[in-house]
C-alpha positions in Angstrom: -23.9 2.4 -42.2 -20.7 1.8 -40.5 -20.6 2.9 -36.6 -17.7 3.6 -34.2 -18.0 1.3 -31.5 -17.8 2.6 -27.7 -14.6 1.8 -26.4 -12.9 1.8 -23.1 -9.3 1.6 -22.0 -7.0 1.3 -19.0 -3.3 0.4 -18.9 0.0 -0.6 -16.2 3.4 -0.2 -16.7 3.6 -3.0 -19.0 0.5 -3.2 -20.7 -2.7 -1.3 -22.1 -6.0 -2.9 -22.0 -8.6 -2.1 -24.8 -12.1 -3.0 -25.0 -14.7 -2.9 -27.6 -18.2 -2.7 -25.7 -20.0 -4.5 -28.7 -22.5 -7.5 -28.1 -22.8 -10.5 -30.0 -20.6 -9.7 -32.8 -19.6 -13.0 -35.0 -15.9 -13.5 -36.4 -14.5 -9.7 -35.5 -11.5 -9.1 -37.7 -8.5 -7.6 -35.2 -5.4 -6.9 -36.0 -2.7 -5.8 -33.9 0.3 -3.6 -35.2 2.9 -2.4 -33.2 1.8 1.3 -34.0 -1.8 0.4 -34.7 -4.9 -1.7 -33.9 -7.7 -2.3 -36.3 -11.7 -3.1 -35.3 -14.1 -4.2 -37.9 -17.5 -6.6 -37.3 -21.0 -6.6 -37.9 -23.2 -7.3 -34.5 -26.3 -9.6 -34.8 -28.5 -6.9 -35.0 -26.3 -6.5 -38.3 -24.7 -2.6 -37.2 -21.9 -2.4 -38.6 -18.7 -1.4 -36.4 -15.3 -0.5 -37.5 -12.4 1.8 -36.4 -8.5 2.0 -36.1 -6.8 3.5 -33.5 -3.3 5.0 -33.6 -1.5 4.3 -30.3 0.2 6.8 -28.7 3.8 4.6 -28.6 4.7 1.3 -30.2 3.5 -2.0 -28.7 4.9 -5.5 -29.2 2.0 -7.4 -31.3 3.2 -10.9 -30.1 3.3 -10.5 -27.0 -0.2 -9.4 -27.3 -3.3 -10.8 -26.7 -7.5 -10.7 -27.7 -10.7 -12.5 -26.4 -13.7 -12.6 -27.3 -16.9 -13.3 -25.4 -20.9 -12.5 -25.8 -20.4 -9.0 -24.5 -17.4 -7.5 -25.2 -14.2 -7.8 -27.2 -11.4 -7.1 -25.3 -7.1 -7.2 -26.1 -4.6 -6.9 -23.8 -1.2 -5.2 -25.3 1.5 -5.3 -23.9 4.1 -2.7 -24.3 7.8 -2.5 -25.2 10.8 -3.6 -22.8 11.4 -0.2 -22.3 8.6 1.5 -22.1 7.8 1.5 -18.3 5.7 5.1 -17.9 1.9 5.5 -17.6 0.6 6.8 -21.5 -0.8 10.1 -21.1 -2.7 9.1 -23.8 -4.6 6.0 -25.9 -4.1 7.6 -29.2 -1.5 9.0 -31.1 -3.4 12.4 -31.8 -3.6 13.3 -28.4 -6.9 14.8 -28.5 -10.4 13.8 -26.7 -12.7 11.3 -28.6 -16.4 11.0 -27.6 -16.2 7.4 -28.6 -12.9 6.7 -25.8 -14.0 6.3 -21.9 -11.4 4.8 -19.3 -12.1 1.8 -17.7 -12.4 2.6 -14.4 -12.9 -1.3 -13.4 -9.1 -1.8 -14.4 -7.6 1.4 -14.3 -5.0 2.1 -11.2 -2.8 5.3 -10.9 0.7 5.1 -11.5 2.0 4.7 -7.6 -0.8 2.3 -7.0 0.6 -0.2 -10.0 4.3 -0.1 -8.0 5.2 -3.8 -7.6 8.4 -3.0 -5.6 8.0 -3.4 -1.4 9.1 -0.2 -0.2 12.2 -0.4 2.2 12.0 -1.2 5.9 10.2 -3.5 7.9 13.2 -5.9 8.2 13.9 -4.6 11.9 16.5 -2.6 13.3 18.9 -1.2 10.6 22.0 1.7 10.9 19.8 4.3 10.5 16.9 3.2 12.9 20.1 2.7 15.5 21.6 6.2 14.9 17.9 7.7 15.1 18.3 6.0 18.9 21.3 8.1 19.7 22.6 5.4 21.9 26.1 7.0 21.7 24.5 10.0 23.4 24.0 7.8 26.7 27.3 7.7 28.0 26.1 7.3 31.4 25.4 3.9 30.1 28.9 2.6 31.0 27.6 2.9 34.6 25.2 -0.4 34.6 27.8 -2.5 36.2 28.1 -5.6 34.3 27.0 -4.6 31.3 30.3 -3.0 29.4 28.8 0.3 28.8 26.7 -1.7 26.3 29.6 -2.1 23.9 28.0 -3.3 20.9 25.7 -4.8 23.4 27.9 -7.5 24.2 28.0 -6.7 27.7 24.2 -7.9 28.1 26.2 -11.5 28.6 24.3 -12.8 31.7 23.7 -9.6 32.7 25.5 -10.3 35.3 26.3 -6.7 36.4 22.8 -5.5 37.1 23.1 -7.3 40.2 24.8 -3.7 41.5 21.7 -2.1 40.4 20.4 -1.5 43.7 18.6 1.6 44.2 19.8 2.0 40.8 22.6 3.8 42.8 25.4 2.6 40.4 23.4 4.6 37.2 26.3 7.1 36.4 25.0 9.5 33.7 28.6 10.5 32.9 30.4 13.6 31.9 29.6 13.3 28.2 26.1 13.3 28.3 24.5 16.4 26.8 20.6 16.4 28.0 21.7 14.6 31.1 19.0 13.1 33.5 15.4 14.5 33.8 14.5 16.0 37.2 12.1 18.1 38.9 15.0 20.9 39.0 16.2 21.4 36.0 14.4 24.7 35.8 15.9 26.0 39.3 19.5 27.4 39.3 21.8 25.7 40.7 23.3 25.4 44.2 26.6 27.6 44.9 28.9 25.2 45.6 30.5 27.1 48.3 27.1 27.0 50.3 27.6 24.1 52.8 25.4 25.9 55.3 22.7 23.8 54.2 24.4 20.6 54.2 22.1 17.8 56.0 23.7 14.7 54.4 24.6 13.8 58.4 22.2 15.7 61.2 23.9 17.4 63.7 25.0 16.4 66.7 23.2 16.8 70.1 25.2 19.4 72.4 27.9 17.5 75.1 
């Protein structure tokens, strides 16, 4: 009596592996069609095993390959040029056979089997640099020495942070939106006609 065999699958983008989970058959006749593969041996406990399976798209048979051990049969097909998407399906028919299991030992989702490195990771690009809104910072210019960090070529010897003392030379500048963090940016500020409570220089002591 002729049996189906149990028979597992998994695929990539370029290939679908099939598997016939038969032991110790002798001589297995396989062929591979571009639209078909067929199964037929007899196991050493003489079952019988045989079945064909209509593939869900065309395949390239030569490109193909089988192997045979003690346990298993397995073939490896591999797809056309142009076929690049995950089947949906093994079979043609579309439809759930009890003798079709996935092989969860090879099988890998779609995103997973993505060879290509995604982008980045090369360091600083445009965008990363525009993300740093360096051209925000115009108080920049004020680092004497270093050319309002023109393309950062002003860094040369950095020779103009030497009038960074007290980090008095740091001018913010006029086109700086945020501008500075301090303690009083919530207060509101001072009327500048109020010089009442000017203490910059303390008073002098009566003559």
């Amino acid at each position: 009596m002729t049996q189906i065999p149990p028979v597992i699958w998994a695929q990539r983008k370029d290939k679908i592996f099939i598997t016939y989970c038969v032991e110790n058959v002798k001589d297995p006749k396989i062929d591979i069609e571009a639209s078909e593969v067929k199964f037929d041996a007899v196991a050493s406990d003489k079952k019988h095993y045989s079945i064909d399976i209509k593939l869900f798209k065309e395949i390239n048979p030569e490109k193909s390959t089988k192997t045979v051990s003690d346990r298993q049969i397995e073939l490896v097909l591999k797809k056309q040029e142009d076929d690049t998407a995950f089947w949906p399906y093994l079979t043609k028919e579309k439809q759930k056979n009890h003798w079709l299991k996935v092989d969860f030992n090879k099988w890998v989702d779609e995103d997973e089997d993505d060879e290509e490195l995604g982008g980045g990771g090369g360091g600083f690009n445009e965008d990363m640099m525009n993300g740093l809104n360096l051209g925000g910072m115009g108080g920049m210019g004020g680092l004497g020495g270093m050319g309002g960090l023109g393309g950062m070529g002003g860094l040369g010897g950095m020779g103009g942070l030497g009038d960074m003392g007290g980090m008095d030379g740091f001018n913010y500048g006029d086109d700086d939106e945020d501008g500075p963090m301090s303690d009083s940016d919530d207060e509101a500020p001072a009327d500048p006609a109020d010089k009442s409570e000017d203490t910059t220089t303390p008073p002098s002591k009566p003559e």
